[in-house]
PAKOL-569691 format. One record per residue: x, y, z of N, C-alpha, C, O, CB in turn. Coordinates in nm, 4 decimals, always signed. Glycine has a CB too. Example, Ala and Ser with C-alpha at 12.3 -4.5 7.8 and 13.67 -1.06 7.14 Angstrom:
REM PAKOL-569691
ATOM  n_c1  n_c2  n_c3  ca_c1  ca_c2  ca_c3  c_c1  c_c2  c_c3  o_c1  o_c2  o_c3  cb_c1  cb_c2  cb_c3
ATOM  +1.3190  -0.5690  +0.7800  +1.2300  -0.4500  +0.7800  +1.3200  -0.3300  +0.7800  +1.4236  -0.3319  +0.8465  +1.1308  -0.4473  +0.9046 .
ATOM  +1.2850  -0.2250  +0.7080  +1.3670  -0.1060  +0.7140  +1.2900  +0.0030  +0.7870  +1.3409  +0.1138  +0.8039  +1.4084  -0.0598  +0.5725 .
This chain:
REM PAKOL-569691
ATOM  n_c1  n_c2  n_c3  ca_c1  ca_c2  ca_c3  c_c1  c_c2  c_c3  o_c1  o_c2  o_c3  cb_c1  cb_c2  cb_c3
ATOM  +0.4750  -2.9135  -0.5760  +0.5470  -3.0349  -0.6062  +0.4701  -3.1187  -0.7088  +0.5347  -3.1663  -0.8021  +0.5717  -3.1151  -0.4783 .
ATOM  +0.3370  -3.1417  -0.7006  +0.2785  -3.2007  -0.8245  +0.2398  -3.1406  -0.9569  +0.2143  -3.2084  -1.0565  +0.1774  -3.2495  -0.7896 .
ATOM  +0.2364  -2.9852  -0.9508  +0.2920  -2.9533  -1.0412  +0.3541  -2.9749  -1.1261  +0.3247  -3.0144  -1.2389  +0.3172  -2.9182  -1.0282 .
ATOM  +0.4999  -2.9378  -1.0547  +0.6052  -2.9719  -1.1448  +0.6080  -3.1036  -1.1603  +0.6544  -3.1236  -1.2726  +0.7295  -2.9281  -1.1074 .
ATOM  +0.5861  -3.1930  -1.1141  +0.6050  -3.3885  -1.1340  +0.4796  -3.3736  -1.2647  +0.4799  -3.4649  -1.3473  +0.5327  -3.5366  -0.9333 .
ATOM  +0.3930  -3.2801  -1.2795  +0.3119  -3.3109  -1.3540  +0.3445  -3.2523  -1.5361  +0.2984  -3.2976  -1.6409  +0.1900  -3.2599  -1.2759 .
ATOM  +0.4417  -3.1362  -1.5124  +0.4854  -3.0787  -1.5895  +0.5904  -3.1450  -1.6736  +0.5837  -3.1408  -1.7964  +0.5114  -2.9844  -1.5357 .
ATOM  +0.6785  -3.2006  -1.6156  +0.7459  -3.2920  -1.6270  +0.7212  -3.4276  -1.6343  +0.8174  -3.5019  -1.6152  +0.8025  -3.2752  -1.5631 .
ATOM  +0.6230  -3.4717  -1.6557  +0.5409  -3.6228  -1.6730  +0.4361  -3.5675  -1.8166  +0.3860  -3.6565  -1.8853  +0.4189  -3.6803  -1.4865 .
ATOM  +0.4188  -3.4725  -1.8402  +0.3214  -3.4908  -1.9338  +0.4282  -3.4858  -2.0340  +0.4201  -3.5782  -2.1150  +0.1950  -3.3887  -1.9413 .
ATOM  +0.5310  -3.4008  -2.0532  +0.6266  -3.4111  -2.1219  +0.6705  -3.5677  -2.2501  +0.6877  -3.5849  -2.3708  +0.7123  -3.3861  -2.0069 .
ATOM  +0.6703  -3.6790  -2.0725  +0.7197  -3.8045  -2.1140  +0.6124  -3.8673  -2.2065  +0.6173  -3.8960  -2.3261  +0.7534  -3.8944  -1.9911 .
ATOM  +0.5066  -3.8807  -2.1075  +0.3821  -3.8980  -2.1757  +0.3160  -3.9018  -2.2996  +0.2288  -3.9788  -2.3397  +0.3362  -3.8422  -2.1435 .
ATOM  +0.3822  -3.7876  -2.3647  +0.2755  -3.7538  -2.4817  +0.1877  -3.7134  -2.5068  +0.1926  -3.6593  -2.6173  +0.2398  -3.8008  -2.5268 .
ATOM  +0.0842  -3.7075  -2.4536  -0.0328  -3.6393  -2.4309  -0.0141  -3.5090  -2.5841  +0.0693  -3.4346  -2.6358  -0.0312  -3.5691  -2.2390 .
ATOM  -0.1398  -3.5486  -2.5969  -0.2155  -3.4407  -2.6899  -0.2535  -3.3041  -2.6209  -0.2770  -3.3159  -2.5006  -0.3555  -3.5043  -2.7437 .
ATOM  -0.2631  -3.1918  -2.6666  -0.3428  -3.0694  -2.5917  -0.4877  -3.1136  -2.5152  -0.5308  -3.1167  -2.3999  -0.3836  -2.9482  -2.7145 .
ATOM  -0.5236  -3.1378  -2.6174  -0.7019  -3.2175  -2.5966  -0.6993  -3.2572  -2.4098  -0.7536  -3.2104  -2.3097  -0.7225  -3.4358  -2.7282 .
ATOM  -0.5880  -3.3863  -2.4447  -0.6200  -3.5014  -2.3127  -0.5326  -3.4258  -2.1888  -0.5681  -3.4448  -2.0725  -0.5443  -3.6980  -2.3492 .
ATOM  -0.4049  -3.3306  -2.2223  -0.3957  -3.2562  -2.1105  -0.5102  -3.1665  -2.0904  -0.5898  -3.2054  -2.0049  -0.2788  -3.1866  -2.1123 .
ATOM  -0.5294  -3.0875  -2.1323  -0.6648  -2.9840  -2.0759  -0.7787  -3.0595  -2.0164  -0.8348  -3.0137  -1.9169  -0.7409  -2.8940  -2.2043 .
ATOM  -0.8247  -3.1951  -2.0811  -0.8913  -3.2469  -2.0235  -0.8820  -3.2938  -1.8709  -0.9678  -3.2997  -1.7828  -0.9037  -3.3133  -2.0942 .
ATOM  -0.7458  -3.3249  -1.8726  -0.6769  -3.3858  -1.7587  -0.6973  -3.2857  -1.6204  -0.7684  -3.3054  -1.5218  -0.5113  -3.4055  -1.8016 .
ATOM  -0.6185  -3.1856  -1.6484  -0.6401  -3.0736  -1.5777  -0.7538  -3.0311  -1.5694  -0.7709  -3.0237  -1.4477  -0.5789  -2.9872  -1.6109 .
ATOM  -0.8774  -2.9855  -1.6356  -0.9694  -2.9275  -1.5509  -1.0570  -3.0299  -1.4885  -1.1670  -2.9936  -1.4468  -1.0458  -2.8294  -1.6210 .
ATOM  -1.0169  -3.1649  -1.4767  -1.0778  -3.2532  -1.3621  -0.9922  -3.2374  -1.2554  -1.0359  -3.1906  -1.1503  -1.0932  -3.4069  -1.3931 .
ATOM  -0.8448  -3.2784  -1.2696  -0.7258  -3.3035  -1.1908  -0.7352  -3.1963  -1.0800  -0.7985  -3.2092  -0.9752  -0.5877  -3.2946  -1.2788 .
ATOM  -0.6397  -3.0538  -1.1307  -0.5891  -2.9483  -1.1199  -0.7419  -2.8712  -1.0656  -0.7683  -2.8448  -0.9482  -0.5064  -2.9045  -1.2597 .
ATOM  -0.8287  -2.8453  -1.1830  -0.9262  -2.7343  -1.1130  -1.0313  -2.8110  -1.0558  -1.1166  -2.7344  -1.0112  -0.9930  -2.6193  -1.2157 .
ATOM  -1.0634  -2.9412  -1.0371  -1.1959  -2.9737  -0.9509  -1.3108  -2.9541  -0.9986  -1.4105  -2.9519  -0.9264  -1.2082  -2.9080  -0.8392 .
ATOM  -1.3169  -2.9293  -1.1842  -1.3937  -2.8802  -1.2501  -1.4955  -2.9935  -1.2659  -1.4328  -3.0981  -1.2490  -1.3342  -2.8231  -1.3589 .
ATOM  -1.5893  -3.0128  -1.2839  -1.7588  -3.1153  -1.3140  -1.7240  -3.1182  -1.4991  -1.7314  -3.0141  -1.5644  -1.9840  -2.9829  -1.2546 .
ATOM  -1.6882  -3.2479  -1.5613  -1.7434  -3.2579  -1.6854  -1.8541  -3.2010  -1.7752  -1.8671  -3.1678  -1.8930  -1.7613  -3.3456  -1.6826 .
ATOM  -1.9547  -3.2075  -1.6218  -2.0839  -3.1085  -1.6776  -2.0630  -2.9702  -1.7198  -2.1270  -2.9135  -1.8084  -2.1892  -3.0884  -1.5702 .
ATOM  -2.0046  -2.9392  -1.6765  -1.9601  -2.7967  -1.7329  -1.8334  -2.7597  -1.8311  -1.7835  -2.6547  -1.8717  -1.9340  -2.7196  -1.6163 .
ATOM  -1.8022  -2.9256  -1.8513  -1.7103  -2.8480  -1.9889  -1.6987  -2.7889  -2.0875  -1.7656  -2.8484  -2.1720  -1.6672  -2.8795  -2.0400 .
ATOM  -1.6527  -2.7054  -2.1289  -1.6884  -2.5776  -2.2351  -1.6988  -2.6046  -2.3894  -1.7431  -2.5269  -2.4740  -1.5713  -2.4647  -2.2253 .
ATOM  -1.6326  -2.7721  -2.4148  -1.5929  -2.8280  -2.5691  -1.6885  -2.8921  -2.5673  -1.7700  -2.9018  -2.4756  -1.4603  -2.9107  -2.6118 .
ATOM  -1.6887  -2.9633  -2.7099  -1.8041  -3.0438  -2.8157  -1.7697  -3.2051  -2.7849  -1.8192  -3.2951  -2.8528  -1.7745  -3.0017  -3.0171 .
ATOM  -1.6848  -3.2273  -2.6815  -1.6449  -3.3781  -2.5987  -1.8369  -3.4140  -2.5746  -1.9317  -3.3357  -2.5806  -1.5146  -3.3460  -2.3877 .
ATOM  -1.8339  -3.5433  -2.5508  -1.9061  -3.5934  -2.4888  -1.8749  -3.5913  -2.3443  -1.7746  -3.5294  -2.3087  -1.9212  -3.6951  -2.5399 .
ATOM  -1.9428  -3.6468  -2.2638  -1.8769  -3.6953  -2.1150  -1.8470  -3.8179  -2.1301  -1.7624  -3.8680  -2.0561  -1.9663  -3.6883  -1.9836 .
ATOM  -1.8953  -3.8754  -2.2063  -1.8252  -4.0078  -2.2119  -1.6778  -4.0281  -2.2776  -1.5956  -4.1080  -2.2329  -1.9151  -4.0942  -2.2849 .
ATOM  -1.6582  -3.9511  -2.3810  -1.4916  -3.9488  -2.4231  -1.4229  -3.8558  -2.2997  -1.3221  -3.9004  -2.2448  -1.4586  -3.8611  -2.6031 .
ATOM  -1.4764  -3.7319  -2.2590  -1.4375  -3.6987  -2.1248  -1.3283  -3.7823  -2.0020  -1.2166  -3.7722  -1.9513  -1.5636  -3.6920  -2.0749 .
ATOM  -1.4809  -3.8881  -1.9993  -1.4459  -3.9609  -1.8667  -1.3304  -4.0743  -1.9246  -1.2491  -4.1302  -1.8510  -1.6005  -4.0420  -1.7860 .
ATOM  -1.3395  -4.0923  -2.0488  -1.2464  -4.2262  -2.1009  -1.1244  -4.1272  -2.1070  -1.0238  -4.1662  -2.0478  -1.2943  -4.3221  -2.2762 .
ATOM  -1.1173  -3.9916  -2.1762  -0.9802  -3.9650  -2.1700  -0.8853  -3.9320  -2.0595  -0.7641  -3.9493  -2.0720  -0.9697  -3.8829  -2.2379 .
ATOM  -0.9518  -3.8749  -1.9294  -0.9297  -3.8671  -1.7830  -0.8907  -3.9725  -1.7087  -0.8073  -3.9686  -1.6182  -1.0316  -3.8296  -1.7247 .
ATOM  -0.9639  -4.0877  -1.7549  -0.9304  -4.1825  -1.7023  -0.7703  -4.2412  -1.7758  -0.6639  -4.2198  -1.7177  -1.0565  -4.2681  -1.7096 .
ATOM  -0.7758  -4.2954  -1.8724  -0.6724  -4.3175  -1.9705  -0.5466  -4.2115  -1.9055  -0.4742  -4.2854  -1.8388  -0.7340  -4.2764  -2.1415 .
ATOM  -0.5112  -4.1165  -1.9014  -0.4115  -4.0120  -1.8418  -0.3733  -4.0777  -1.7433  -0.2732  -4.1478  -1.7291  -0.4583  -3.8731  -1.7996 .
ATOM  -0.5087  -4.0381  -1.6311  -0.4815  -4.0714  -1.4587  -0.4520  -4.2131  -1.4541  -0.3952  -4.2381  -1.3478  -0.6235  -4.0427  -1.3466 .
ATOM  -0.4746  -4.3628  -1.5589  -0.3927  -4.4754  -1.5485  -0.2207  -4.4137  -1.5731  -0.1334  -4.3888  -1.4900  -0.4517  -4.5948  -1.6716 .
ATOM  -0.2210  -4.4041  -1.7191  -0.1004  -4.3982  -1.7313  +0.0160  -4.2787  -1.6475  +0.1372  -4.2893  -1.6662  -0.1061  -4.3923  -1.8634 .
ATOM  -0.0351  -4.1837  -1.5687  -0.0060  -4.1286  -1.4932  +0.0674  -4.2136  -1.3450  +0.1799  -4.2159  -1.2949  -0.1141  -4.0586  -1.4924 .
ATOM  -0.0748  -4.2812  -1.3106  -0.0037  -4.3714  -1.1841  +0.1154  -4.5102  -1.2337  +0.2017  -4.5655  -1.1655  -0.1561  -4.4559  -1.0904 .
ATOM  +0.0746  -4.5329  -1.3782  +0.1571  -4.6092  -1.3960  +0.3287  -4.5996  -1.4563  +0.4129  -4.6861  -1.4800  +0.0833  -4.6689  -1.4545 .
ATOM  +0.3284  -4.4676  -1.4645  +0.4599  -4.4388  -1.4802  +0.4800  -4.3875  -1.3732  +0.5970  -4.4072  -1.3405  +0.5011  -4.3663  -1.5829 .
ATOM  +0.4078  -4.3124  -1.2766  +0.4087  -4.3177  -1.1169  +0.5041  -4.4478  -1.0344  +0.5904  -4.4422  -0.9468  +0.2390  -4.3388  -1.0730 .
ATOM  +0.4429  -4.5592  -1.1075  +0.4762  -4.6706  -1.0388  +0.6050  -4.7278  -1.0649  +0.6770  -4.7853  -0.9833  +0.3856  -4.7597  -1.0581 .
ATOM  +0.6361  -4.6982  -1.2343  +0.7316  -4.7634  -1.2405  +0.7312  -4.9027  -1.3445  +0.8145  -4.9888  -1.3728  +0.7515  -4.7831  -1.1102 .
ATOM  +0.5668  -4.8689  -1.3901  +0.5404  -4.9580  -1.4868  +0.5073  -4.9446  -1.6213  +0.4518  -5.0332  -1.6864  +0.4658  -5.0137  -1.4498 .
ATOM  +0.5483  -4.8091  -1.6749  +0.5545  -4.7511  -1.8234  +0.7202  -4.7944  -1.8729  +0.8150  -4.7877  -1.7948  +0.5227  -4.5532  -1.8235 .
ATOM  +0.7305  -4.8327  -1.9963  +0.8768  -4.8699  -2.0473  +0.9432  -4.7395  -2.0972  +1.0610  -4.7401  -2.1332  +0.8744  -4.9845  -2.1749 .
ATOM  +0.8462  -4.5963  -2.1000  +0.9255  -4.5038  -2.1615  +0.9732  -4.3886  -2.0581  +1.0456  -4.2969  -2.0969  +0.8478  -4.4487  -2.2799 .
């Protein structure tokens, strides 16, 4: 079920490849930043994860206009 709500939300979203993949291997696989495989910092990491998982709960909520 979150899956698909997720499949269908990134859609709306927009999201770049970048900030989904990013998204997912925190989200989805439980993966450690420390071990991410790209030339990211952890600090754009953690800002782009974060940035998603807001706008995620906030169209969750009911508080995105698109």
């Amino acid at each position: 079920m979150i899956l698909r709500y997720w499949i269908r939300l990134h859609k709306k979203l927009g999201l770049s490849e970048k900030a989904k993949r990013i998204f997912a291997w925190k989200f989805f696989a439980g993966e450690s930043f420390v071990d991410w495989p790209g030339p990211e910092s952890r600090k754009e990491l953690y800002e782009t994860y974060k940035s998603v998982f807001n706008a995620v709960m906030d169209k969750k909520d009911g508080r995105l206009l698109f």
